[in-house]
TORLO-535151 format. One record per atom (N, C-alpha, C, O): residue number from 1; residue in three letters; x, y, z; atom name. Coordinates in steps of 0.1 Angstrom, whole numbers, padded with zeros to 4 digits, always signed. Layout:
% residues N
+-----+---------+-------+-------+-------+-------+
| num | residuo |     x |     y |     z | atomo |
+-----+---------+-------+-------+-------+-------+
| NUM |     Ala |     X |     Y |     Z |    CA |
...
+-----+---------+-------+-------+-------+-------+
END
This chain:
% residues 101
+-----+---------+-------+-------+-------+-------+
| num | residuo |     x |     y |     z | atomo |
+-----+---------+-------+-------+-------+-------+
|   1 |     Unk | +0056 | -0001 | -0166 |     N |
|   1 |     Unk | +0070 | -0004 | -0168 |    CA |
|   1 |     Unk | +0076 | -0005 | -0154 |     C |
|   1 |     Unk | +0074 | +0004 | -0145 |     O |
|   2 |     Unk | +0085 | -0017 | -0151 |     N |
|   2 |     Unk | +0092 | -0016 | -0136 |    CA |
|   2 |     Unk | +0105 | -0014 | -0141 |     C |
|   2 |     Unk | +0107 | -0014 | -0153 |     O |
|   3 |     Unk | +0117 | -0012 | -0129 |     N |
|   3 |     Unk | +0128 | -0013 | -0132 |    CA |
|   3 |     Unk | +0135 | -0010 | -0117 |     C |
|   3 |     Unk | +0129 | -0006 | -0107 |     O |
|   4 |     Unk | +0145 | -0011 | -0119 |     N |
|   4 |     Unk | +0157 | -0010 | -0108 |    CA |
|   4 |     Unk | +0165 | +0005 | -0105 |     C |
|   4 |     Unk | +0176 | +0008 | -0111 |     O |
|   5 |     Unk | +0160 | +0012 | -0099 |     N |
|   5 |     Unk | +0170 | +0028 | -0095 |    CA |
|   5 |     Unk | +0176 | +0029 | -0090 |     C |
|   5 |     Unk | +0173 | +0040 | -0085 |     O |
|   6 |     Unk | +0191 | +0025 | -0083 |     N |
|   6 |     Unk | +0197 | +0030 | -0073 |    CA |
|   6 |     Unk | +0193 | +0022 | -0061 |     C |
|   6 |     Unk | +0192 | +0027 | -0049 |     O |
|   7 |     Unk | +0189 | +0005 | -0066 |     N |
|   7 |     Unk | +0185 | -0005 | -0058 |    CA |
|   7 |     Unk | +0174 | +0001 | -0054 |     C |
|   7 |     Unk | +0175 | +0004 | -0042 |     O |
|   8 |     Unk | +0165 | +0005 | -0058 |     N |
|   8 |     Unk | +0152 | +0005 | -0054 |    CA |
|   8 |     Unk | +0142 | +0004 | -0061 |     C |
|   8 |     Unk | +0141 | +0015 | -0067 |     O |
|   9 |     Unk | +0130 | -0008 | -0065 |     N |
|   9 |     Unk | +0120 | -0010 | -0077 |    CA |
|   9 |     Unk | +0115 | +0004 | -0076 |     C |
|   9 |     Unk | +0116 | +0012 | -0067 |     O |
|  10 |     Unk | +0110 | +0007 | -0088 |     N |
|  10 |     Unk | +0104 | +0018 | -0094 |    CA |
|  10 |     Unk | +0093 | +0012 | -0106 |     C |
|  10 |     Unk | +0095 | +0004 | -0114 |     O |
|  11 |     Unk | +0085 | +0018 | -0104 |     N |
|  11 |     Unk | +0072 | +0017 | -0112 |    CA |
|  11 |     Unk | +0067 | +0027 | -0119 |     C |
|  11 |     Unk | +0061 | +0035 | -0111 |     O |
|  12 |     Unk | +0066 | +0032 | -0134 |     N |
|  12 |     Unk | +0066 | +0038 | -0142 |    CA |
|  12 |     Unk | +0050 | +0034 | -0147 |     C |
|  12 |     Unk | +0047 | +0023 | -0151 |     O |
|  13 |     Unk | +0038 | +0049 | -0146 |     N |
|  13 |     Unk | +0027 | +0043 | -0153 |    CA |
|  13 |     Unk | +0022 | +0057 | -0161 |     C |
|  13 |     Unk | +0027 | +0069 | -0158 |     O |
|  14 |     Unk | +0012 | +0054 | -0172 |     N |
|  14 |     Unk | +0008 | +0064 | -0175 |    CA |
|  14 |     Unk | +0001 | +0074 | -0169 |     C |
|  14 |     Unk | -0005 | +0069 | -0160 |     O |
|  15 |     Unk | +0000 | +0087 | -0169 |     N |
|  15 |     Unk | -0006 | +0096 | -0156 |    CA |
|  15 |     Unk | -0011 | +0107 | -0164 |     C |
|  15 |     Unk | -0010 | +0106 | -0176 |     O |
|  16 |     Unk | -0016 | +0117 | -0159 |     N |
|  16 |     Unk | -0022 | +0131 | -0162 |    CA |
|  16 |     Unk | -0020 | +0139 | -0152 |     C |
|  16 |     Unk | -0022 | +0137 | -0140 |     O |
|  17 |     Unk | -0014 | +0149 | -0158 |     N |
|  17 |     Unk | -0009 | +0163 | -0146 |    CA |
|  17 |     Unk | -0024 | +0170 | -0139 |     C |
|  17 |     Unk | -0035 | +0173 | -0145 |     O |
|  18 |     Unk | -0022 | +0171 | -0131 |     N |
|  18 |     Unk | -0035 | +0175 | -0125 |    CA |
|  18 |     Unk | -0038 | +0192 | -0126 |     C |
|  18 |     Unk | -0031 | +0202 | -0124 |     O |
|  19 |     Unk | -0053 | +0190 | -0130 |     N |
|  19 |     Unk | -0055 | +0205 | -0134 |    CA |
|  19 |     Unk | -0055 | +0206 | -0148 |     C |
|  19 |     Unk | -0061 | +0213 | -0156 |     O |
|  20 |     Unk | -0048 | +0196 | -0150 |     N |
|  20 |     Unk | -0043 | +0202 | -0170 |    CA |
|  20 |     Unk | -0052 | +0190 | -0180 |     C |
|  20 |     Unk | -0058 | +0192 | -0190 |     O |
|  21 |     Unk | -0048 | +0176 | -0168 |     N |
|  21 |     Unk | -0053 | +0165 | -0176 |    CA |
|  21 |     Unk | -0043 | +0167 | -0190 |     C |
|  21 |     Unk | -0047 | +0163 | -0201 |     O |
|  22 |     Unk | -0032 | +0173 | -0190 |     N |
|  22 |     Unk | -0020 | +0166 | -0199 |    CA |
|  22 |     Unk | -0018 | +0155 | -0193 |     C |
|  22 |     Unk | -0022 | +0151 | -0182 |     O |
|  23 |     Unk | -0010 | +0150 | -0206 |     N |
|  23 |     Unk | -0011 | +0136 | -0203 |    CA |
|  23 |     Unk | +0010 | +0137 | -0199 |     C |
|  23 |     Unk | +0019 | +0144 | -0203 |     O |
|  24 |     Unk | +0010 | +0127 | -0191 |     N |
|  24 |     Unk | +0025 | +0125 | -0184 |    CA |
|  24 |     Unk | +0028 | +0108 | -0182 |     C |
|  24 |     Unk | +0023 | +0098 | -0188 |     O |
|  25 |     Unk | +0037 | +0109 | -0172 |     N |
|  25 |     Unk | +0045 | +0093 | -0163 |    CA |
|  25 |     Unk | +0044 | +0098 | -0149 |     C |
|  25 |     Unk | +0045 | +0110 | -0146 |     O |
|  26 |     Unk | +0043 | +0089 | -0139 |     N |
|  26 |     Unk | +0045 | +0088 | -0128 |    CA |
|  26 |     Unk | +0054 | +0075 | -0123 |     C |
|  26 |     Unk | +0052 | +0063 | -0122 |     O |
|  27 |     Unk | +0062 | +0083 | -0120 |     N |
|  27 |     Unk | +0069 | +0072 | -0117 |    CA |
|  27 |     Unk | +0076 | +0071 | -0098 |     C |
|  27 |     Unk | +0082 | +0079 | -0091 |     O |
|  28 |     Unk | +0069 | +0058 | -0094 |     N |
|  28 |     Unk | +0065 | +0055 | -0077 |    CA |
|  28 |     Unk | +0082 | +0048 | -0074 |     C |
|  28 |     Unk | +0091 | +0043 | -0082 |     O |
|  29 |     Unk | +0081 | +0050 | -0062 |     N |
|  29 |     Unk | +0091 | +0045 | -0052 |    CA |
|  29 |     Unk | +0084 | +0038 | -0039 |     C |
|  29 |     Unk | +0085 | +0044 | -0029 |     O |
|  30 |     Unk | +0077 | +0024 | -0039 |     N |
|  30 |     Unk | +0071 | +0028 | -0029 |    CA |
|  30 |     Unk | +0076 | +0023 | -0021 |     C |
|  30 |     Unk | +0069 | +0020 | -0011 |     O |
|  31 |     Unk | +0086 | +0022 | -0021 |     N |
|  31 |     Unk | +0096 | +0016 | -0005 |    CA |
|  31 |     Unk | +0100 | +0027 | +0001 |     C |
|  31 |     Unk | +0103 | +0024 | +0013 |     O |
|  32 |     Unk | +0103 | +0038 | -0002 |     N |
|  32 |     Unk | +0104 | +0053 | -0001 |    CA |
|  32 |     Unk | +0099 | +0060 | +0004 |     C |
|  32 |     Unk | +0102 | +0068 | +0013 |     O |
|  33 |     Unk | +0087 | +0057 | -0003 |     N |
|  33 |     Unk | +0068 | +0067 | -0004 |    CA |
|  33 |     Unk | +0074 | +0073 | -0009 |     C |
|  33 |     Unk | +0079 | +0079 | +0000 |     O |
|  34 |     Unk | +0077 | +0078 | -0021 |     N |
|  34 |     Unk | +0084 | +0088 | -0029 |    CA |
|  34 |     Unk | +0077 | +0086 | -0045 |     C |
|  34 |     Unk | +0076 | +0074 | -0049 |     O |
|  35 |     Unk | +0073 | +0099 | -0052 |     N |
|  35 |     Unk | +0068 | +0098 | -0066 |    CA |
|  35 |     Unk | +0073 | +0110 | -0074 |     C |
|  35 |     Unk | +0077 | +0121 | -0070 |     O |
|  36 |     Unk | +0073 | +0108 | -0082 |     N |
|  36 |     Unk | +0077 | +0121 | -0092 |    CA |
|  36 |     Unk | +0074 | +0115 | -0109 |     C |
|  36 |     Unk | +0074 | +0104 | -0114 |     O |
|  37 |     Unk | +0073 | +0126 | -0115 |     N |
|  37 |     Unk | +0067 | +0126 | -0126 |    CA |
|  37 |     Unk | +0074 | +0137 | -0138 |     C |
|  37 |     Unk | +0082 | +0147 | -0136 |     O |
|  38 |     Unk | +0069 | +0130 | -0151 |     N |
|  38 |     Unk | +0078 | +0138 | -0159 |    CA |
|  38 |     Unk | +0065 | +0137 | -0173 |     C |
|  38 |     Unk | +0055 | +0130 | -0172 |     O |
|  39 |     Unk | +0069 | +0145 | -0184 |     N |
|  39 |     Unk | +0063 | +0142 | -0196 |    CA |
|  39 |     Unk | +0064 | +0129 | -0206 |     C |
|  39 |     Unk | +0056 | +0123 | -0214 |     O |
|  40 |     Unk | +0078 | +0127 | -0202 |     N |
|  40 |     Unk | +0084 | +0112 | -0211 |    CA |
|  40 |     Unk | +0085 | +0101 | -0198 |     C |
|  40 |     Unk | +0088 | +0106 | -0187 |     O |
|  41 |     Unk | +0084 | +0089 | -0200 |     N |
|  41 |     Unk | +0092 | +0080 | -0192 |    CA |
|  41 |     Unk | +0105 | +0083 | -0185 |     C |
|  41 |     Unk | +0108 | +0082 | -0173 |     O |
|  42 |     Unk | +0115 | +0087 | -0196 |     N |
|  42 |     Unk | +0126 | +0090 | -0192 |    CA |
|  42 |     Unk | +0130 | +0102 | -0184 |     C |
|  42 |     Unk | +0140 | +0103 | -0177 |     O |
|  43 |     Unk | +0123 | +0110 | -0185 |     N |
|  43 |     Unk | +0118 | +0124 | -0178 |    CA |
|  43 |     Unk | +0115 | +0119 | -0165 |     C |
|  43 |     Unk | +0121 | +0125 | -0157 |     O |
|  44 |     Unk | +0107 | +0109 | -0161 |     N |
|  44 |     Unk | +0099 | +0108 | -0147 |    CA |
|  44 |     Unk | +0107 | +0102 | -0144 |     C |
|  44 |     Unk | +0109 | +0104 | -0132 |     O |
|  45 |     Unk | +0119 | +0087 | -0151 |     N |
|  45 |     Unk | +0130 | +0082 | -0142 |    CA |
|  45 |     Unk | +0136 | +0089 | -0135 |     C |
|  45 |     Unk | +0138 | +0089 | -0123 |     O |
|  46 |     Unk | +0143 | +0100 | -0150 |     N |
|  46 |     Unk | +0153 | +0107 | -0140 |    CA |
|  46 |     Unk | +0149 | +0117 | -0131 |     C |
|  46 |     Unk | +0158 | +0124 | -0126 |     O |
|  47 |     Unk | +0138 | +0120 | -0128 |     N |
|  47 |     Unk | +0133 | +0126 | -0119 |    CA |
|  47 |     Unk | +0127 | +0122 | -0103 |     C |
|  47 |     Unk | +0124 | +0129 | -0094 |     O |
|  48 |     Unk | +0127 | +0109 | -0104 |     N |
|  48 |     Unk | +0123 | +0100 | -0094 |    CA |
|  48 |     Unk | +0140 | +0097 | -0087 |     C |
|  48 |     Unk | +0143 | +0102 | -0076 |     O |
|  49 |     Unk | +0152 | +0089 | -0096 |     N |
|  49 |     Unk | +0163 | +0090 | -0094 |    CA |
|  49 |     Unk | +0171 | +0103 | -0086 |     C |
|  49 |     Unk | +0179 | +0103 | -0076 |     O |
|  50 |     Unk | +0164 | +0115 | -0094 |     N |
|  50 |     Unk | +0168 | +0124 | -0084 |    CA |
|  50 |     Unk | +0162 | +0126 | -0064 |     C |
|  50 |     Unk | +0167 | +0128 | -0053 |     O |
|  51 |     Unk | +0149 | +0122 | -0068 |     N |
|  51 |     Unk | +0143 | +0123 | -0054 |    CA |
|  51 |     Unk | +0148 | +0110 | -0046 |     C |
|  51 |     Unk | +0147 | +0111 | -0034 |     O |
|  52 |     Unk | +0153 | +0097 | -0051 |     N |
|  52 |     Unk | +0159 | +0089 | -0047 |    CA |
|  52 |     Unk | +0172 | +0091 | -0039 |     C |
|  52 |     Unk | +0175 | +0086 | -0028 |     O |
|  53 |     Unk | +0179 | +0100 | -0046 |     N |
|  53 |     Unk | +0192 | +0108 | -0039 |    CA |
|  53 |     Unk | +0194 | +0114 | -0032 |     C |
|  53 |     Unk | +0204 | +0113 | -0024 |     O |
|  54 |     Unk | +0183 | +0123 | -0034 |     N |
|  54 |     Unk | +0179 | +0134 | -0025 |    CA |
|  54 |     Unk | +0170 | +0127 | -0012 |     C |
|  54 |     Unk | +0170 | +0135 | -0002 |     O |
|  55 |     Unk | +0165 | +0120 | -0009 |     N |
|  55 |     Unk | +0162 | +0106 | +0001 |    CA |
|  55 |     Unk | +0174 | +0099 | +0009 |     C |
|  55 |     Unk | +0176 | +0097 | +0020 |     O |
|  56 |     Unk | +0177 | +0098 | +0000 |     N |
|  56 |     Unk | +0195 | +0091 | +0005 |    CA |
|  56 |     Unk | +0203 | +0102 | +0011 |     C |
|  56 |     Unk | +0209 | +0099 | +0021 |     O |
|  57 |     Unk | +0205 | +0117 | +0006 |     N |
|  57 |     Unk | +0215 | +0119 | +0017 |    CA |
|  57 |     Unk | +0208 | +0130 | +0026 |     C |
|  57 |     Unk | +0212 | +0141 | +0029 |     O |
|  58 |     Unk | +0201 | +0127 | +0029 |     N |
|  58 |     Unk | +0188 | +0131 | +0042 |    CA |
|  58 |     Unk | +0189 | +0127 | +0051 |     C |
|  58 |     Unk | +0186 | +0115 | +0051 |     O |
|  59 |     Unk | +0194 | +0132 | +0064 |     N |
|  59 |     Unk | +0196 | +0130 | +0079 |    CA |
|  59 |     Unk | +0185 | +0118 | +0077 |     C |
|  59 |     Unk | +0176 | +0118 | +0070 |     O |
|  60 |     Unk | +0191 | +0107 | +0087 |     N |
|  60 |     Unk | +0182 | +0095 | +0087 |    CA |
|  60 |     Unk | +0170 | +0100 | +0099 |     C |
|  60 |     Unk | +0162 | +0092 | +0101 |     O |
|  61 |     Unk | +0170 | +0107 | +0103 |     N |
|  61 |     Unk | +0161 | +0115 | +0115 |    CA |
|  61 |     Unk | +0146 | +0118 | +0104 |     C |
|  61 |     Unk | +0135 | +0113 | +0105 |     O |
|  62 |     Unk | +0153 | +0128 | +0092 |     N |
|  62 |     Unk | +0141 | +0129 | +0084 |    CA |
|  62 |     Unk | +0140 | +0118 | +0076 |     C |
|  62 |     Unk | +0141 | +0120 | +0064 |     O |
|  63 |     Unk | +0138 | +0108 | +0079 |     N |
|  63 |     Unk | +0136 | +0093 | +0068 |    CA |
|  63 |     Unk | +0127 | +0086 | +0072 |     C |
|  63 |     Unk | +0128 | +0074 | +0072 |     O |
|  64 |     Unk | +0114 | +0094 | +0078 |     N |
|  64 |     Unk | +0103 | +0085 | +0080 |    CA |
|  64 |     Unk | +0090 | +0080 | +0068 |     C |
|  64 |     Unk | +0078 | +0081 | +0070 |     O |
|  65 |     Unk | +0096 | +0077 | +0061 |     N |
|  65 |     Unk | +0085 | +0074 | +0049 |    CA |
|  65 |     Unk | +0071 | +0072 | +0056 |     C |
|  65 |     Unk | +0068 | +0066 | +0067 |     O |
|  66 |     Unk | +0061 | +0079 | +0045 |     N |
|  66 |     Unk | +0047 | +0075 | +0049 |    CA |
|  66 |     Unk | +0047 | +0088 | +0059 |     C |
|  66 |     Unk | +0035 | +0090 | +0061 |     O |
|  67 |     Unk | +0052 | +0094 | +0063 |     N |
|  67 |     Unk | +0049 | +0104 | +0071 |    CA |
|  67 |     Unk | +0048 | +0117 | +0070 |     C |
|  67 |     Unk | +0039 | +0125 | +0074 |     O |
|  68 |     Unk | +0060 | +0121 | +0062 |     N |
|  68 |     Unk | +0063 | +0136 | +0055 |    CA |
|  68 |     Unk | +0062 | +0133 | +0040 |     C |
|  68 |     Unk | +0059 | +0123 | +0033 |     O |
|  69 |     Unk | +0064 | +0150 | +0038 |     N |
|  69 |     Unk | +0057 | +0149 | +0022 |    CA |
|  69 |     Unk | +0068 | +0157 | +0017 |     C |
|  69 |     Unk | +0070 | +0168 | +0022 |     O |
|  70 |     Unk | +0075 | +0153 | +0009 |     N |
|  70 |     Unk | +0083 | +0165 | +0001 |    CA |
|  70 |     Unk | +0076 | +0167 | -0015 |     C |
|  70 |     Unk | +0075 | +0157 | -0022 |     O |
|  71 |     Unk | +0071 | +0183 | -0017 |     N |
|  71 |     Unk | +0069 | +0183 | -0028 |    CA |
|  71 |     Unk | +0075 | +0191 | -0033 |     C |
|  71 |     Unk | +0078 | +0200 | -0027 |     O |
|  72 |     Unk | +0079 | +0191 | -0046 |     N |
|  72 |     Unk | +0083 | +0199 | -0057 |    CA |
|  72 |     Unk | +0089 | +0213 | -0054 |     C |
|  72 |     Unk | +0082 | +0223 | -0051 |     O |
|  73 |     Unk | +0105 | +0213 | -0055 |     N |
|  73 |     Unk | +0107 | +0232 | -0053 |    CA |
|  73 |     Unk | +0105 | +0237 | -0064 |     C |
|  73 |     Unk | +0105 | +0249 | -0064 |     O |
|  74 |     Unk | +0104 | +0230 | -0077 |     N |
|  74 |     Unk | +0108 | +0239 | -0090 |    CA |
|  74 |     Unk | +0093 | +0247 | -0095 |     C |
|  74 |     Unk | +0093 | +0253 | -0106 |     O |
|  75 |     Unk | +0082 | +0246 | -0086 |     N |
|  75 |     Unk | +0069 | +0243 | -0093 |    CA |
|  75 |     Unk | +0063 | +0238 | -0102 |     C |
|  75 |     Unk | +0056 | +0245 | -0110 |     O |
|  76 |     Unk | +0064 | +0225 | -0101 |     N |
|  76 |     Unk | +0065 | +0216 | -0116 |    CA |
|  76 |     Unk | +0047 | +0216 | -0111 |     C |
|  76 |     Unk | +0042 | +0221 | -0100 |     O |
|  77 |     Unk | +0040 | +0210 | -0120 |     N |
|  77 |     Unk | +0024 | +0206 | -0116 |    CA |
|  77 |     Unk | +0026 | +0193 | -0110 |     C |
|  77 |     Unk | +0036 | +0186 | -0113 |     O |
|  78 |     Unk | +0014 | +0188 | -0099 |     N |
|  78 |     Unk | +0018 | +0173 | -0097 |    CA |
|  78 |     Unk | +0009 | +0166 | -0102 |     C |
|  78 |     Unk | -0002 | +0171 | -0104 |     O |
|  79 |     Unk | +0012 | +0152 | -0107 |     N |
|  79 |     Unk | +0004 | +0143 | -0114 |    CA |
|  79 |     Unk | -0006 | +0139 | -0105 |     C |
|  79 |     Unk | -0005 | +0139 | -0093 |     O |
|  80 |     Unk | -0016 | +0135 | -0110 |     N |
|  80 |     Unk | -0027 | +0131 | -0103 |    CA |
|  80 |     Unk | -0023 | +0114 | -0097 |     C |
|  80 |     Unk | -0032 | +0110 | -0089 |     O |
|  81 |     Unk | -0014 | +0106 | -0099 |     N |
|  81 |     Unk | -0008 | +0098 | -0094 |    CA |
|  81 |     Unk | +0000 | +0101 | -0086 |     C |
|  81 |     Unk | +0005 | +0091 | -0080 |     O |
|  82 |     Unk | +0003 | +0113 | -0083 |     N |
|  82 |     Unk | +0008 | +0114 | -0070 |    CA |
|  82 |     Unk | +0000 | +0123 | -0058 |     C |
|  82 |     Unk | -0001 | +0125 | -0045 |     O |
|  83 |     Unk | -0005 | +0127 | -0068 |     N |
|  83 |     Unk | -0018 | +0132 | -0051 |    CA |
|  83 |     Unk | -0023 | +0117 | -0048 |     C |
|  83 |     Unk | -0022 | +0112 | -0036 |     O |
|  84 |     Unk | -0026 | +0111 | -0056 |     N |
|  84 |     Unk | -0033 | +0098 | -0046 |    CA |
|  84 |     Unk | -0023 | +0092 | -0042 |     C |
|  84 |     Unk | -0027 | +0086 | -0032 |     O |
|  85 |     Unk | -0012 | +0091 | -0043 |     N |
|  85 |     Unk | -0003 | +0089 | -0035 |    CA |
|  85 |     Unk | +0001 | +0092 | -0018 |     C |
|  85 |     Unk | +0005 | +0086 | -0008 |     O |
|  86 |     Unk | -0004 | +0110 | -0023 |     N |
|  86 |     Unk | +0000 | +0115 | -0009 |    CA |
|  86 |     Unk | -0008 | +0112 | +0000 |     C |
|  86 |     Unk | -0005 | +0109 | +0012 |     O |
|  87 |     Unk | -0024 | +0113 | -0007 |     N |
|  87 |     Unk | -0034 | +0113 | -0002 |    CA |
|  87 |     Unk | -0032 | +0098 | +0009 |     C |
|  87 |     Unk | -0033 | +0098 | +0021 |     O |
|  88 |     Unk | -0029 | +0090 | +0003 |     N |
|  88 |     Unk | -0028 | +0074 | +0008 |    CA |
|  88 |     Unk | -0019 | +0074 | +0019 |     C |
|  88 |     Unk | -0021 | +0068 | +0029 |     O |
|  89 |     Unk | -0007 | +0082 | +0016 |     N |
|  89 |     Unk | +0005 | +0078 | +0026 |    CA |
|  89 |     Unk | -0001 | +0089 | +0039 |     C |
|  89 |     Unk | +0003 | +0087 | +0051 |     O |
|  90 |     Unk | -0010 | +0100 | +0037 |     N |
|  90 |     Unk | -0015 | +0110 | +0051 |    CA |
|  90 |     Unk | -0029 | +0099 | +0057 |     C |
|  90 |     Unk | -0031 | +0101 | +0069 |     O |
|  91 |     Unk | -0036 | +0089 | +0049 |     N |
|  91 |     Unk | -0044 | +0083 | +0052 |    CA |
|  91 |     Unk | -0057 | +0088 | +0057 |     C |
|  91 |     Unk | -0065 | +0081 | +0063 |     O |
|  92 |     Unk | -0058 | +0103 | +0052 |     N |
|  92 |     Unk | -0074 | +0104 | +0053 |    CA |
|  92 |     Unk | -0079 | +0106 | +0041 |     C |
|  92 |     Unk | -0074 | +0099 | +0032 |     O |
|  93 |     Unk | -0090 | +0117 | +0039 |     N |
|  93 |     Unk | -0099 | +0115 | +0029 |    CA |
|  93 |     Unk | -0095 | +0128 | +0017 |     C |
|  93 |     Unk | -0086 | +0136 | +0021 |     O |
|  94 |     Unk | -0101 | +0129 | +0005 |     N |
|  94 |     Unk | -0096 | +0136 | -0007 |    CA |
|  94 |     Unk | -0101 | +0152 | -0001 |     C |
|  94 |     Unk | -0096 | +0163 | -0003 |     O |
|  95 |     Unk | -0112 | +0148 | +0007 |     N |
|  95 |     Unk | -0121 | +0164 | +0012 |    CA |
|  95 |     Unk | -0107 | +0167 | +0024 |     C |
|  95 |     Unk | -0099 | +0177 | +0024 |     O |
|  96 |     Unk | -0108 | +0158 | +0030 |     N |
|  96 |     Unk | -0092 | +0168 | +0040 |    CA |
|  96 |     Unk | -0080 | +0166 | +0038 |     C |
|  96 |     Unk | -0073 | +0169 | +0048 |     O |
|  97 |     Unk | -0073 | +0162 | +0025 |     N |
|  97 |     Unk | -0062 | +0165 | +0015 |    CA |
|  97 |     Unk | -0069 | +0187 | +0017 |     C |
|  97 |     Unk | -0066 | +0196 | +0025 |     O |
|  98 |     Unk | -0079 | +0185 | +0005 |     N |
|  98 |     Unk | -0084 | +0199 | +0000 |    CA |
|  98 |     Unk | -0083 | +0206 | +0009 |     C |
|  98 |     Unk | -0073 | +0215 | +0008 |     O |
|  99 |     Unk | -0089 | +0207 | +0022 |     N |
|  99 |     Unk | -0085 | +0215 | +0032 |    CA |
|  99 |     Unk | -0076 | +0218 | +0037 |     C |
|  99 |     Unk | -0076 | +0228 | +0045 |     O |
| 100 |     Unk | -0057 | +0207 | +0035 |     N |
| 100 |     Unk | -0045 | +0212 | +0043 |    CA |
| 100 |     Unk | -0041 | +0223 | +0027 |     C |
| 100 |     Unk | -0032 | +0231 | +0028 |     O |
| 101 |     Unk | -0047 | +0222 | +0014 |     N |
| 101 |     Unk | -0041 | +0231 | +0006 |    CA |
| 101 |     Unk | -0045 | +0245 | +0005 |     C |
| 101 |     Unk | -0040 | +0253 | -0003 |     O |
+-----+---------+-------+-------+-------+-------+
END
């Protein structure tokens, strides 16, 4: 599913929380580098919406997409679409993701 957030495409796909392999949504920002996820579709919009916002009113100093990582304060689990996510946007390998955790 695509759609429009707050002028910014968003891409909504099926996913699995990692660790649990429940099944979820991830929903990408990737003009952003930003992902977040939810149980329902509508769960992971408005949750991506939020990190959209929360993007937007962020010192433009901290607005280097692809570089920093904001993850989760609530301790939600992350979807396995968004580790590969992060993994992609740090640009090395899944063994030295494991090692900065």
């Amino acid at each position: 599913m695509e759609t429009t957030i707050l002028n910014y495409h968003v891409v909504v796909e099926p996913d699995t929380y990692t660790g649990t392999d429940e099944p979820c949504f991830t929903a990408y920002c990737y003009e952003l580098g930003i992902a977040d996820g939810g149980d329902t579709i509508e769960e992971a919009l408005e949750r991506i919406k939020d990190a959209i916002e929360c993007y937007e009113s962020s010192p433009d100093e901290e607005k280097t997409s692809g570089t920093s990582i904001v993850l989760p304060s609530d301790n939600r689990t992350l979807t396995t679409g968004t580790v590969k996510m992060l993994i992609a946007q740090l640009g090395i390998s899944v063994d030295e993701f494991l090692k900065l955790l």
